[in-house]
C-alpha positions in Angstrom: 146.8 41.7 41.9 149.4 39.4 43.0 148.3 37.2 46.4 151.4 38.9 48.5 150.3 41.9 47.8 150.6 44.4 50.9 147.0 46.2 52.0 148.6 49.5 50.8 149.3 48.1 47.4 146.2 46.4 46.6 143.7 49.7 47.2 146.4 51.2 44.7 145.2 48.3 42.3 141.7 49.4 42.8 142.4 53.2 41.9 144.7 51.8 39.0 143.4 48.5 37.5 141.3 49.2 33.8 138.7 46.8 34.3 138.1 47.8 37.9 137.9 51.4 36.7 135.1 50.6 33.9 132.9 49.4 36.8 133.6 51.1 39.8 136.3 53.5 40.1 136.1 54.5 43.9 134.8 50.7 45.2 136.7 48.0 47.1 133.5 46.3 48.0 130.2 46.6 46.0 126.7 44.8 45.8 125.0 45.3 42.6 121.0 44.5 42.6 121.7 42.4 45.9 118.6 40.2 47.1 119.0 37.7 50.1 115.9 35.3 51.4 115.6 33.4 55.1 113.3 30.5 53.4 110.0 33.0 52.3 111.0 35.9 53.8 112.9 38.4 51.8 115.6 40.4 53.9 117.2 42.4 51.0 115.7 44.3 48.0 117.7 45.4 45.4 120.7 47.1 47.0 123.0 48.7 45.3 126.1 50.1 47.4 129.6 51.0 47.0 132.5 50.6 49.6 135.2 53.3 48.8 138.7 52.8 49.9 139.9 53.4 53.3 137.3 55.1 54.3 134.5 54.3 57.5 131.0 53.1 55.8 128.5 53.6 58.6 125.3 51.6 58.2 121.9 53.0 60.4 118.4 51.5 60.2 115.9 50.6 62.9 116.0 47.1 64.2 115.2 44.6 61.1 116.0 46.5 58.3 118.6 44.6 56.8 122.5 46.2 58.1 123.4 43.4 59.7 122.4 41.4 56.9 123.8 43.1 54.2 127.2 43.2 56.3 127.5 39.2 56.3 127.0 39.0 52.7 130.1 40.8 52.2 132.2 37.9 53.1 129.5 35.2 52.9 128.8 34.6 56.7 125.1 34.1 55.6 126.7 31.0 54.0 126.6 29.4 57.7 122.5 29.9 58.1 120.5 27.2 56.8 118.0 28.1 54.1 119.2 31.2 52.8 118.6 32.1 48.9 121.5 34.8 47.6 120.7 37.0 43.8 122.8 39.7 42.5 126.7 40.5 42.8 129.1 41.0 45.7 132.5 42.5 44.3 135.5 42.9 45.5 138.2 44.7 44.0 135.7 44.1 40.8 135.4 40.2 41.0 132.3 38.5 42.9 132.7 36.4 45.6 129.3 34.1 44.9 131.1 32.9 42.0 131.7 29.1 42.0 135.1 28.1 43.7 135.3 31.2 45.9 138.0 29.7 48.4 135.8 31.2 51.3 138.9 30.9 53.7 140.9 33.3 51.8 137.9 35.7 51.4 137.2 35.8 54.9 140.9 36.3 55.8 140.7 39.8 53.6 137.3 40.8 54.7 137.5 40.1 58.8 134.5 40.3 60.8 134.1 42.3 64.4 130.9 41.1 65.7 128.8 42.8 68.5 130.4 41.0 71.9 133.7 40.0 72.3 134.5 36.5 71.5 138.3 35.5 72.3 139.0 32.4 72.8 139.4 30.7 76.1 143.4 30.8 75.1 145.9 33.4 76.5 146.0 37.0 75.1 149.3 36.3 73.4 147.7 32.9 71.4 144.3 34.8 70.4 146.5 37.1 68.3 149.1 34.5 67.0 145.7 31.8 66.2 145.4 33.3 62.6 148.7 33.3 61.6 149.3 30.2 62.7 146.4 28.8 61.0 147.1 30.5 57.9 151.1 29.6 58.1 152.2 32.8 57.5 154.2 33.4 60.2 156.0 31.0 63.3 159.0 31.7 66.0 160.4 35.9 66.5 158.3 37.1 63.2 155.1 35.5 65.1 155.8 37.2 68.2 156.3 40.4 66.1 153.1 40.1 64.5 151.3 40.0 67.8 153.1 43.3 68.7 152.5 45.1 65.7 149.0 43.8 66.1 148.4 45.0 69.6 150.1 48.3 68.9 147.5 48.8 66.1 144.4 48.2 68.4 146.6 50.5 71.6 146.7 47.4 73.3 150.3 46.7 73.5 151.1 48.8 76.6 148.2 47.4 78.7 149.5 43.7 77.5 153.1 43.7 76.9 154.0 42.4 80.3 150.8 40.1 79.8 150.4 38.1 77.7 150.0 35.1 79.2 147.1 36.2 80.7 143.8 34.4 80.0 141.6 36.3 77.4 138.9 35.8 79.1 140.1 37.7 82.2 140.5 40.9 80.2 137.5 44.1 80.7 135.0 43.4 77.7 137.0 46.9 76.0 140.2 44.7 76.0 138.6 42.1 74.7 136.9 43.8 72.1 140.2 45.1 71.2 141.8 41.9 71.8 139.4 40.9 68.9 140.4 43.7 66.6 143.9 42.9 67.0 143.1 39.1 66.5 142.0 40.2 62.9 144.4 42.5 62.2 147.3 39.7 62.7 146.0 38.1 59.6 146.4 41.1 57.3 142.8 41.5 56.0 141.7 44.5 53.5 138.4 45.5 54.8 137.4 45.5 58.1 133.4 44.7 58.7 132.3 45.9 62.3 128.8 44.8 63.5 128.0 47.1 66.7 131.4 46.4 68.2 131.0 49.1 70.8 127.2 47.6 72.0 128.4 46.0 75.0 130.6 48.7 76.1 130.1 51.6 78.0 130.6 55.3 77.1 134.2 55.6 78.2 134.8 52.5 76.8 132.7 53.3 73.8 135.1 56.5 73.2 138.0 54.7 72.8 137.2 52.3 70.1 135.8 55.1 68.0 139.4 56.7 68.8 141.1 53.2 67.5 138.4 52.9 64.3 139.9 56.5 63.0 143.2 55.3 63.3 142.3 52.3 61.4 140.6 54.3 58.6 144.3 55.1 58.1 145.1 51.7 56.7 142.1 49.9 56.0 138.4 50.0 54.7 136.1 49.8 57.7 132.3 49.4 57.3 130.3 49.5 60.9 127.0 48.8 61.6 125.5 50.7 64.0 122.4 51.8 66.3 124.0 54.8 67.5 123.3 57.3 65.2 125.8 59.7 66.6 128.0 57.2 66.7 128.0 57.2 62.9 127.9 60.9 63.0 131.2 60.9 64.9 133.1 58.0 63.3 132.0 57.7 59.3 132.7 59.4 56.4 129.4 58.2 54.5 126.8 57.0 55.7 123.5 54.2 54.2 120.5 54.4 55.7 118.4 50.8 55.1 114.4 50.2 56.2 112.8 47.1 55.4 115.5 45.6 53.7 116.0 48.5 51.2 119.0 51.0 51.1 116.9 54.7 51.5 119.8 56.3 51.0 124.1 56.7 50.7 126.0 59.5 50.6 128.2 61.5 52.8 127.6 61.5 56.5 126.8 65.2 56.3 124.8 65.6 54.1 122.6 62.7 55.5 122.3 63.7 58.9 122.0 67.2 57.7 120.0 67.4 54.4 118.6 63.9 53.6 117.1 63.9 50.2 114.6 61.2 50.9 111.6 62.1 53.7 112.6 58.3 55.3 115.7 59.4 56.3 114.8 62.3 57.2 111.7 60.9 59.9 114.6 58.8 60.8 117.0 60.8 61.8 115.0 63.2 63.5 113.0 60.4 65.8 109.8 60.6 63.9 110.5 56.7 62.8 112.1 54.2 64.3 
C-alpha cells in the first residue's frame, strides 16, 4: 500500500492484496483471540471480530460488557490507561498494530476516534478543522482552507458555518459540535471511523441527524459505533456484535440479530429479558 494512498484506493488493496486475502478477505480491521486486563480484572475474552469495508459495525451490550473497550483497542487508546495488559492481534489491512514500532500517531490518524460528548477545542470553528492538518503538515494557505470546506461539507456543516467560522467552538449547539468533531477528523483523511455513543448527549432531533450524516459517511469510510440504543443500531448498521461480560455473543448482520439471534443471550437481550 503506498502511504499517499487515497481512502478509496486503500479498501481496494484490501479486496485485492494476496496476503490480506489468505487471512481475511472482507476485513479492514480484525482482532484475533483479543484479551485485554485493567490490573486483575479481565475486560476481554477471546474476541474474534471482523470489520468489513465501508460498512457501519454497530456494537450493543449492557453497561460493562466490554464495547467501549474493545473500540479503544482498535487504535490503542487503552495505551493511555495505566496498568492495562493487551494478548492477541489487532489487524489492519492484515498487519497488527501491537507490533513493536507501531508509529501510534500515524495509526490514530487512519483510525479517528468520535467519543461520546463533544470535545472541540476552545479555538474557532475554522481552527478545530484546520488543527490536524496542520499538525500533520499536510496541508497550509488556500488548500487548508479547502480542506476545512470539504470537511464541513462532509459532516452538512458548511452551510450553518460558512459565514462563521470565526466563531468560537465552544459557542456552537452540542449537534454542531459533535459535528464539528466529525469534520475535525475527517480533515486528516483517516480510513476507519470509530464512534463511541456520539449521539448520547444529543436529543432526538438532534439524534436524527447524525444517524442521517453516519449513512452518508458509510459511503466513503468504515464506521464502527458503539451504542446503547438498540434501535439506533437497528436504524444505522449493517452488522451488528452483541458483547456481555467481556465476550462477543454474537456478529452477524443487523437483521438477522435483531430478528433471529442464534444464541438465547442475544436473544434475552434484545427482547428486555437482560440487561
Amino acid at each position: 500500500m503506498s502511504p499517499g494512498a487515497s481512502v478509496e484506493e486503500r479498501h481496494a488493496e484490501v479486496k485485492t492484496a494476496p496476503s490480506q486475502e489468505a487471512a481475511a478477505p472482507a476485513a479492514v480491521l480484525e482482532a484475533r483471540d483479543l484479551n485485554l486486563f485493567y490490573g486483575s480484572f479481565q475486560a476481554l475474552k477471546n474476541v474474534a471480530v471482523a470489520i468489513p469495508p465501508r460498512t457501519i459495525t454497530a456494537f450493543i451490550g449492557p453497561s460493562g460488557c466490554g464495547k467501549s473497550t474493545i473500540l479503544r483497542t482498535f487504535n490503542r487508546m487503552n495505551d493511555l490507561i495505566p496498568g492495562v495488559k493487551i494478548t492477541g492481534q489487532v489487524l489492519l489491512y492484515g498487519r497488527d498494530i501491537y507490533a513493536p514500532k507501531t508509529d501510534l500517531a500515524t495509526l490514530r490518524k487512519r483510525v479517528g476516534m468520535v467519543f461520546q460528548r463533544p470535545n472541540p477545542f476552545p479555538i474557532s470553528a475554522f481552527e478545530n478543522v484546520a488543527y490536524g492538518p496542520r499538525v500533520h503538515h499536510t496541508a497550509r494557505g488556500s488548500d487548508l482552507a479547502g480542506i476545512v470546506e470539504k470537511s464541513l461539507r462532509a459532516t452538512a456543516l458548511w452551510e450553518d458555518l460558512k459565514d462563521k467560522l470565526d466563531l468560537p467552538a465552544l459557542a456552537l449547539s452540542p449537534e454542531q459540535q459533535q459535528r464539528l468533531c466529525i469534520s475535525r477528523l475527517l480533515a486528516v483523511e483517516p480510513e476507519i471511523l470509530l464512534m463511541d455513543e456520539p449521539c448520547s448527549a444529543l436529543d432526538p432531533i438532534a439524534t436524527a441527524r447524525i444517524e442521517e450524516m453516519i449513512q452518508e459517511l458509510r459511503k466513503t469510510y468504515s464506521i464502527v459505533i458503539v451504542t446503547h440504543n438498540m434501535q439506533q443500531a437497528a436504524r444505522v448498521s449493517s452488522v451488528t456484535a452483541y458483547f456481555l461480560l467481556g465476550e462477543m455473543v454474537e456478529f452477524g448482520p443487523t437483521g438477522q440479530i435483531f430478528t433471529s439471534p442464534r444464541d438465547p443471550r442475544t436473544e434475552q437481550y434484545i427482547t428486555g429479558r437482560f440487561g
